[in-house]
C-alpha positions in Angstrom: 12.7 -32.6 -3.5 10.6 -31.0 -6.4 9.5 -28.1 -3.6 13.2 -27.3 -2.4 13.7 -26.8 -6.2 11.4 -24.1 -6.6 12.1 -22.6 -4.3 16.2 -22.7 -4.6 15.8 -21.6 -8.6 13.7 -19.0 -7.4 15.5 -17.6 -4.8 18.7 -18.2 -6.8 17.4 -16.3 -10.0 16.3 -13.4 -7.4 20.0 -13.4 -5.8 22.0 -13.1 -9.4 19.4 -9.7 -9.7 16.8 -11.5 -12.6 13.0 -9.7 -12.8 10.8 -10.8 -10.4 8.8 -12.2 -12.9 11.6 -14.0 -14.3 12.8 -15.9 -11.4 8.9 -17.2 -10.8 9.1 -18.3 -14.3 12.6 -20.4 -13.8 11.6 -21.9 -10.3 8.5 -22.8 -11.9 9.9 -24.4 -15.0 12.8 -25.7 -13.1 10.9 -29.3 -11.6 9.1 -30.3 -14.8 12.8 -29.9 -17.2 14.5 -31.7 -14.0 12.5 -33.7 -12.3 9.1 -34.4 -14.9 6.9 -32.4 -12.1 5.4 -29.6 -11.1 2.7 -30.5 -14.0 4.0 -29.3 -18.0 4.4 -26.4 -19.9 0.8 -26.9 -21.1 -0.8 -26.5 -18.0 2.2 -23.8 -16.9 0.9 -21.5 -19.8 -2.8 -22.1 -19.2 -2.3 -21.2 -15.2 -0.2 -18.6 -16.0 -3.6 -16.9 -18.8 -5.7 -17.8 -16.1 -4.2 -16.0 -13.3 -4.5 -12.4 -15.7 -7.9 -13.3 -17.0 -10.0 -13.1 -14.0 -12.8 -10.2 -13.0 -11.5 -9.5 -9.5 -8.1 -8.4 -11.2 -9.5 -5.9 -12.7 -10.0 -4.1 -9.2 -6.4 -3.1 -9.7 -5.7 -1.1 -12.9 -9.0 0.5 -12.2 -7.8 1.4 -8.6 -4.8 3.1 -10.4 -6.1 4.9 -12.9 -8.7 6.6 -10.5 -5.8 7.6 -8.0 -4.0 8.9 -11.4 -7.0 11.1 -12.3 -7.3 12.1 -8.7 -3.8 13.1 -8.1 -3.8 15.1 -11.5 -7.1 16.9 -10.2 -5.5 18.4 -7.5 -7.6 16.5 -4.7 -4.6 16.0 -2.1 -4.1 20.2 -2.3 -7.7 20.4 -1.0 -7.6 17.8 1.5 -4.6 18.9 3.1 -5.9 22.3 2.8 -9.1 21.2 4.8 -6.8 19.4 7.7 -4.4 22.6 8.2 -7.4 24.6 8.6 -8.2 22.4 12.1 -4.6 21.6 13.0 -2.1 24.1 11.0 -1.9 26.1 14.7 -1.0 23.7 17.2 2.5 22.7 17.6 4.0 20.0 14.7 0.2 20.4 13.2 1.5 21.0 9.7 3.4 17.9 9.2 0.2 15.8 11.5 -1.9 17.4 8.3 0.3 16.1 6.1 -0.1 12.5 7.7 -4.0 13.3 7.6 -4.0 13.9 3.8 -2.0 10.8 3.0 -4.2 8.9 5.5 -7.4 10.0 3.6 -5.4 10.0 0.1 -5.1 6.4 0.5 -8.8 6.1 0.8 -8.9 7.3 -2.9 -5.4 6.1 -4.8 -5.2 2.4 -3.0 -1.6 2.6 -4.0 1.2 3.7 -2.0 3.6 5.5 -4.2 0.7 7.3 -5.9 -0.6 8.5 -2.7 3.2 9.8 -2.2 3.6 11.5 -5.3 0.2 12.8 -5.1 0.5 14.4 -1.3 4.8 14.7 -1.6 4.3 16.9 -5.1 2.3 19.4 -2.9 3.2 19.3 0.1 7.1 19.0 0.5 7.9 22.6 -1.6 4.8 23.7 1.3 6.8 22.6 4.0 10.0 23.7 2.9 8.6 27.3 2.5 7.6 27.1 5.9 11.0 26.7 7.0 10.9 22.5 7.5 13.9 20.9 6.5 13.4 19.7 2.9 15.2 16.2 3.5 13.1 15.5 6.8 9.7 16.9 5.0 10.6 14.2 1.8 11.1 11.2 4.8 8.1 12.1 6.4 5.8 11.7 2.7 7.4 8.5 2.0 6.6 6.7 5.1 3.4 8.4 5.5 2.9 7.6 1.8 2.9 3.7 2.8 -0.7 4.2 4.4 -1.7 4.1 0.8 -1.7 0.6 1.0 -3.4 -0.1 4.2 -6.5 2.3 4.2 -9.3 0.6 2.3 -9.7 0.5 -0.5 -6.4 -1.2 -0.9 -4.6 -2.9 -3.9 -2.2 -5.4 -1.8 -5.3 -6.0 0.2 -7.0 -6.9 -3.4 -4.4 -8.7 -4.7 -4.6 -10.9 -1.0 -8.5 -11.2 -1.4 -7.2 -12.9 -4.9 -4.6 -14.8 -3.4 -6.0 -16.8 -0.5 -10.0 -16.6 -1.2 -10.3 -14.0 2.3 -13.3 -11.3 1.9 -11.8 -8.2 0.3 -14.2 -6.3 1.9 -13.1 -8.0 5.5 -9.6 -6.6 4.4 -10.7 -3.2 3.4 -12.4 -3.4 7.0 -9.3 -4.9 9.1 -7.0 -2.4 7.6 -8.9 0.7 9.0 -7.9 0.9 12.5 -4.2 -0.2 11.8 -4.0 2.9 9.5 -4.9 5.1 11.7 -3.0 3.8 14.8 0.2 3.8 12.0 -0.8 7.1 11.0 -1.3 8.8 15.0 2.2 7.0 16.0 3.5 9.5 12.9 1.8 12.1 13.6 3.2 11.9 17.7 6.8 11.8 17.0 5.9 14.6 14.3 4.5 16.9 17.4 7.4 15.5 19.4 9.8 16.4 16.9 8.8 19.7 16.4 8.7 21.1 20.0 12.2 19.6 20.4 13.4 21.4 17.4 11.0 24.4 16.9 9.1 25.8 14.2 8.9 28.9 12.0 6.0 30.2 14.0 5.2 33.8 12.7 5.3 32.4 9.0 3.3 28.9 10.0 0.4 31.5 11.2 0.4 33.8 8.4 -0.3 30.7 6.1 -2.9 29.8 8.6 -4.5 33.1 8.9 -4.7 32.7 5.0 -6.7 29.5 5.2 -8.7 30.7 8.0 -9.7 34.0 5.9 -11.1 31.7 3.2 -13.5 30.2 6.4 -14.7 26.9 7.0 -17.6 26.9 4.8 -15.7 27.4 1.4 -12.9 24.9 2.4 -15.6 22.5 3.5 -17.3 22.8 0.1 -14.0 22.7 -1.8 -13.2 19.7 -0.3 -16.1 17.9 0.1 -16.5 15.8 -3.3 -13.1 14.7 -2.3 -14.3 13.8 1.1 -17.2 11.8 -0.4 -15.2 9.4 -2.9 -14.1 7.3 0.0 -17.7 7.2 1.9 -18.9 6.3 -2.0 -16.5 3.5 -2.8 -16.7 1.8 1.0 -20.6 2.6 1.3 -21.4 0.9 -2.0 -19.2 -2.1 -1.2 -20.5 -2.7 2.8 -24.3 -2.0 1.9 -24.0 -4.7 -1.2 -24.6 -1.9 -3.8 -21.3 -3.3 -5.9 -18.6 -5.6 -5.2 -14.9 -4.5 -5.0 -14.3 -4.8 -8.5 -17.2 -2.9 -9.6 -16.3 -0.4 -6.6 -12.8 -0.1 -8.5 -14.7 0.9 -11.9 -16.9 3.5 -10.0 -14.0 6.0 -8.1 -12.5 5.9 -11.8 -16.0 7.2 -13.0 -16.2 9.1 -10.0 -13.3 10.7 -10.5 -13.4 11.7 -13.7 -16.8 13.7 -12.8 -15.2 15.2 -9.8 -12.0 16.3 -11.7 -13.8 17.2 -14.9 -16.6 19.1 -14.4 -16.8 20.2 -10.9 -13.3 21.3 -10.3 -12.6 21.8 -13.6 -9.1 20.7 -13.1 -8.4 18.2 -16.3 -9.4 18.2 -19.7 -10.9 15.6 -21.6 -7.5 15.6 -23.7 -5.7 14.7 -20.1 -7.5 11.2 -20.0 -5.7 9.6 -22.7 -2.3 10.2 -20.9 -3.6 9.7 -17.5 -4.6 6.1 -19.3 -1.5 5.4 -20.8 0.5 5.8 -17.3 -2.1 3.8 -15.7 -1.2 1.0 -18.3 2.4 1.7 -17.8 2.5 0.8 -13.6 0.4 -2.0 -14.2 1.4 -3.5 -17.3 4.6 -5.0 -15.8 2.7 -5.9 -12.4 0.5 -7.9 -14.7 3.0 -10.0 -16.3 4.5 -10.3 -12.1 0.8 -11.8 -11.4 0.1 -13.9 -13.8 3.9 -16.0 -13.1 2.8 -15.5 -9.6 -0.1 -17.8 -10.4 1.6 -20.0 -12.1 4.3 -20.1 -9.3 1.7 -20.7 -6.8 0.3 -23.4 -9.1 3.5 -25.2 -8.9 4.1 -24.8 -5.5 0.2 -26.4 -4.7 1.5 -29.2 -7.1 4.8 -29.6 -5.6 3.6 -30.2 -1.9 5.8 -27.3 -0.9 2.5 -25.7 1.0 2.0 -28.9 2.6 6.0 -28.6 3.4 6.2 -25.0 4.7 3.0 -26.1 7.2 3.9 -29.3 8.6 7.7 -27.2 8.9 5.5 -24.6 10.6 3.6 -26.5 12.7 6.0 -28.7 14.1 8.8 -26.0 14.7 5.9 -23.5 15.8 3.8 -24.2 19.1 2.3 -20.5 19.4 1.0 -18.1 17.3 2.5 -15.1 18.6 5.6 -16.7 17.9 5.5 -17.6 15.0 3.9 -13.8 13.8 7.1 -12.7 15.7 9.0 -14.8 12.9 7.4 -13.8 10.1 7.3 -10.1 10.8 11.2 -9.9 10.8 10.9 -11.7 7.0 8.4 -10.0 5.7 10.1 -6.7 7.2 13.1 -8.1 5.1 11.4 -9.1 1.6 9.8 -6.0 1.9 13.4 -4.1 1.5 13.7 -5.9 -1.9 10.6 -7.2 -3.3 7.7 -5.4 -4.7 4.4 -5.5 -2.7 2.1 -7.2 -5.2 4.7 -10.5 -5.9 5.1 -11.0 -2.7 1.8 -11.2 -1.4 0.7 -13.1 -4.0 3.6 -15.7 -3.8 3.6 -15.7 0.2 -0.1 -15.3 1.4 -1.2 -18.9 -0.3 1.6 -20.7 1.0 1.8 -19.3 4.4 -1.9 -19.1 5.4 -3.0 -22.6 5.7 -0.1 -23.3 8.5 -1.0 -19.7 10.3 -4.9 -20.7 10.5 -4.1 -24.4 12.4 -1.7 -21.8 14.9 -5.7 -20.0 15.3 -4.5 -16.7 13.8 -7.6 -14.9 11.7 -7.2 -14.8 8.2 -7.8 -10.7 8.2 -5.7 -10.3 10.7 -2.3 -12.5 8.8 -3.3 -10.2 5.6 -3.3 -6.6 7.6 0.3 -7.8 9.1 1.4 -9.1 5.9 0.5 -5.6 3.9 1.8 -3.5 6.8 4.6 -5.0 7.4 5.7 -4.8 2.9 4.5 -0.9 2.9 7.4 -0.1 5.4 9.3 -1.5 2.8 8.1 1.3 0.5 10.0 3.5 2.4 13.1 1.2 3.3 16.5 1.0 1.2 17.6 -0.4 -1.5 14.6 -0.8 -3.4 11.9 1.2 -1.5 9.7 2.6 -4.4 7.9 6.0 -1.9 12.2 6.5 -1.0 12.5 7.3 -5.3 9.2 9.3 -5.0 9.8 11.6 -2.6 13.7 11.8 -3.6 12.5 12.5 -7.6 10.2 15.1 -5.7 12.7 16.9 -3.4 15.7 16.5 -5.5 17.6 14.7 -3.1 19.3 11.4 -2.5 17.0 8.9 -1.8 19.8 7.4 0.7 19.5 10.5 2.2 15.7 10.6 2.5 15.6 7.3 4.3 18.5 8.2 6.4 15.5 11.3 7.7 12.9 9.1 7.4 14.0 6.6 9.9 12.6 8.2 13.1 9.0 7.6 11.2 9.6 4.0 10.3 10.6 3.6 13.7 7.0 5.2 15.1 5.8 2.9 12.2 7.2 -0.1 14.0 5.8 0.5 17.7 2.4 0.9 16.1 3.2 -2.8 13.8 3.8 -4.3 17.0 0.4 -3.2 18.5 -1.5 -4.1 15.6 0.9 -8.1 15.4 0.2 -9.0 18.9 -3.2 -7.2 19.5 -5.6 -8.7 16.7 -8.8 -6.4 18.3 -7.3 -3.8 15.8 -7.7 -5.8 12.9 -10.8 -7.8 14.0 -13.5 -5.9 15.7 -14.8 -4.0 12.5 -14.9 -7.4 10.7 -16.9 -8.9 13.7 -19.4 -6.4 13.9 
């Protein structure tokens, strides 16, 4: 009784349009005014201090603020740069750059809208000079702006790590051959597309011929301290030099070298705003996490995780089944719930009853993130569909109307990576 309570305040509180954060803190309240359970308020408040005071959390606003400085720097205009100069020529290779520079963006920001503001602020007036529908070019950067969040180092995949006690550095591993499947499927129906519907040749090549005057060797050594922030953060965390967390502090450190004083693209002045919008996207995703824990607290201390895995494992004989479930509701609460709340409310609950169905931990965590960033780019509440509408000065309905042929290619590769768990395993197993 005190776990269908939660759960029906919650949900409740969420349907009238309350905050996120809000609703956690009325289904959490809800059993110990009603029912005397779920704990008290004492142990409510000191859950809810404990869940924002802990070392690993820290991996997030760090994560931010580096892919702030980054973005500010001008990195994605040198990676994309450095991609067009190998596939700018080859039918659709413009837009499949694009897709590159996100997919190696997301290496760097770990966030999905700032991966598509980042790559979207350059590269949709590009592709509109070039003759690409503006609309089409703004739905391609916010789906392709969802890799963000799947290409290690992640902050959903951080925030899982925190969640359910899985390796983050098993994530960060199981989510590099989805991305790139995700990221090829895009970058297919991008060639497809493009053939079908033709492309401003003569003025594609000119640009090209511009990038190829500058040659290989300038773009290469333009690009390379970009290049190397990745290999740096995911190096130092696989050969043991630094955890996650302390991998988080380094690409801000990293990037404030980079941006500073080799290509001279910020000022010292810059940092203090580039802190103060860091503080702003995660102050209220703190506040989220903290309920969260709290919520999840009450929900241990309720029995409802026992509930949802006996429910589970008595309705549920197959895990391929039950994945098949869950990817239609997380596909769902993707479309109106913010990433971060959700994994952290979900993952706990849901992965004890996946793991006695013999699906790997990794593996629940890489579907769980990819399914929630096509929900970055899905309608009504898709954050990367208000990016790249801000960006292009469209309608975001109109964005995601464009974009659906790439959430679509998104989908086929979800499927793969659901019912093939090779793509989320084999790195880990090595």
């Amino acid at each position: 009784m005190a776990a269908v309570l939660v759960f029906f305040v919650f949900l409740a509180a969420i349907a009238i349009s309350l905050p996120i954060g809000i609703s956690m803190v009325l289904g959490s309240v809800a059993p110990i005014f009603l029912l005397d359970k779920g704990g008290n308020i004492a142990q409510l408040l000191h859950n809810t201090f404990s869940g924002a005071n802990n070392t690993p959390i820290l991996a997030v606003p760090l994560f931010i603020l580096g892919g702030v400085i980054m973005a500010e720097g001008g990195i994605s205009k040198k990676l994309f740069n450095f991609f067009a100069y190998f596939v700018g020529r080859i039918p659709g290779g413009v837009p499949c750059a694009v897709i590159l520079t996100c997919l190696f963006y997301g290496a760097i920001s770990g966030s999905g809208p700032a991966t598509t503001a980042a790559v979207g602020s350059m590269c949709i007036p590009f592709m509109v000079s070039l003759g690409y529908e503006k609309r089409w070019s703004a739905g391609l950067i916010a789906v392709a702006g969802g890799l963000g969040v799947i290409i290690p180092p992640s902050i959903p995949f951080v925030l899982y790590s925190m969640a359910t006690g899985v390796s983050t550095g098993d994530l960060f591993l199981g989510g590099v051959f989805p991305g790139i499947l995700i990221g090829l499927f895009m970058m297919i129906y991008a060639v497809v597309y493009c053939l079908r519907k033709g492309e401003d040749r003569a003025l594609i090549n000119e640009k090209m011929n511009e990038l190829k005057g500058e040659g290989l060797g300038r773009l290469f050594m333009d690009s390379f301290w970009a290049l190397l922030c990745p290999v740096i953060i995911l190096g130092g965390i696989y050969s043991g030099k630094f955890t996650p967390t302390e991998a988080a502090c380094v690409s801000v450190f990293y990037a404030i070298l980079v941006s500073l004083f080799i290509y001279k693209s910020i000022t010292l002045k810059d940092l203090v705003p580039f802190l103060c919008s860091s503080v702003k996207t995660y102050g209220g995703l703190a506040f989220v996490l903290a309920f969260a824990t709290a919520f999840g607290r009450v929900l241990s201390m309720t029995k409802a995780t026992q509930a949802v895995e006996q429910f589970i494992t008595t309705n549920f004989h197959s895990g391929a089944v039950l994945l098949s479930v869950l990817v239609v509701v997380f596909l769902l609460l993707g479309m109106v719930m913010d990433t971060g709340p959700a994994i952290i409310i979900l993952a706990p609950v849901l992965l004890p009853a996946v793991q006695k169905l013999g699906i790997n931990g990794v593996h629940f965590g890489v579907v769980l993130v990819c399914c929630l960033s096509i929900g970055l780019a899905t309608p009504p509440f898709g954050l990367d569909l208000f990016v790249a509408g801000n960006l292009s000065d469209e309608p975001p309905m109109a964005v995601a109307r464009r974009a659906v042929p790439f959430i679509v290619s998104f989908l086929i590769a979800l499927a793969l990576i659901t019912y093939v768990p090779w793509f989320s395993t084999f790195l880990v197993s090595l």
